[in-house]
N, C-alpha and C positions, 0 to 999 in steps of 0.2 A: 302349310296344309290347313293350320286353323285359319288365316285369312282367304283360302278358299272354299273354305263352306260355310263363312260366315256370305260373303260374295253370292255363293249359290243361292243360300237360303235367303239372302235379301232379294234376289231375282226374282226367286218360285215365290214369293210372298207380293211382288208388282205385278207378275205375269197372272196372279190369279185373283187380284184384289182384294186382298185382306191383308191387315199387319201381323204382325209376329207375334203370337198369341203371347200372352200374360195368364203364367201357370197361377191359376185360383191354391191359393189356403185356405182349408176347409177352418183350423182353428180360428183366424182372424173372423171372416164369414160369419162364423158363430156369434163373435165379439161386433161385429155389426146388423146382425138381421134381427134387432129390436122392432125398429118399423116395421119388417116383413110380417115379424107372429101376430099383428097386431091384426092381420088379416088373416094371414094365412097359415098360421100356429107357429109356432116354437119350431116343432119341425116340421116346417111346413106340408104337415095334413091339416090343414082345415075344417074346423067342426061343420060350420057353415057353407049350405052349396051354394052359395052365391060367389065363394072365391076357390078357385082353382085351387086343388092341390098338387103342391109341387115338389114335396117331397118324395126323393127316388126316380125325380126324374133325369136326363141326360143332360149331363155338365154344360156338352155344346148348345142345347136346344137352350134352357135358362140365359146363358150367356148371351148366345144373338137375340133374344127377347127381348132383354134389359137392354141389348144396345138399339132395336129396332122402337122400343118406347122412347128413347134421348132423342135418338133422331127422328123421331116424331114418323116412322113410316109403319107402326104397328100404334094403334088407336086408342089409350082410356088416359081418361082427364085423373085418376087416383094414383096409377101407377105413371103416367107423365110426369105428374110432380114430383113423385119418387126420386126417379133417376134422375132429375135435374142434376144433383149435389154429385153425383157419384162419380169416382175416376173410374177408368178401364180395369187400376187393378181391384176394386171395391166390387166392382160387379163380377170381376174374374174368381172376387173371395165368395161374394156370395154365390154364385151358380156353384163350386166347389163344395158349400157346406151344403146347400139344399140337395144337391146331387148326393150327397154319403148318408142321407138320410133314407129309412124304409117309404117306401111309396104303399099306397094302400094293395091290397090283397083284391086282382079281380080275377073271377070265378066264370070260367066259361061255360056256356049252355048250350 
C-alpha cells in the first residue's frame, strides 16, 4: 500500500510538474532570515517602502518566489544574489517562517 502511494504521488508530481514539496520549518527559517530582516525586518514588515513586506504572507506564494529569483525567471539583482546559496529546504524554511508571521493590518474603504 505504502509503495503505492508513494508510485502515485511520484506520478501526480511529473504529471503536473513540480517536485514533492519540502515542508518549510518555520523555527529553522527563523534561525536563517538574518539577511532577510536586513531588508525586510525581522519579521518581515518592513519599515522601509522600498521593500516589500512579506510577513503574513502565503507560504506557497514566498516559496515559488524564492525559487523564481534562483532560476532567474522573476527579476532583482538584490534578491538574485540572495538565493544563489540557498537549497530548496532553506527556502522551504524560510517561506515557512515569514508566512507565520502577522502581515500588516489593511483597512478597506
Amino acid at each position: 500500500m505504502i509503495k503505492h502511494i508513494a508510485i502515485t504521488t511520484f506520478a501526480l508530481s511529473f504529471l503536473l510538474g513540480t517536485s514533492v514539496a519540502h515542508a518549510g520549518d518555520v523555527a529553522r527559517g527563523k534561525e536563517k532570515s538574518a539577511a532577510c530582516a536586513a531588508c525586510h525586518g525581522e519579521d518581515g514588515n518592513s519599515k522601509a517602502p522600498s521593500f516589500p513586506r512579506i510577513g503574513g504572507q502565503h507560504e506557497d506564494y514566498l516559496l515559488q518566489a524564492l525559487k523564481a529569483y534562483k532560476k532567474g525567471t522573476r527579476k532583482n539583482a538584490i534578491m538574485g544574489a540572495q538565493v544563489t546559496a540557498l537549497s530548496e529546504q532553506d527556502m522551504a524554511d524560510l517561506a515557512a517562517y515569514f508566512a507565520s508571521q502577522k502581515g500588516p493590518l489593511v483597512t478597506q474603504r
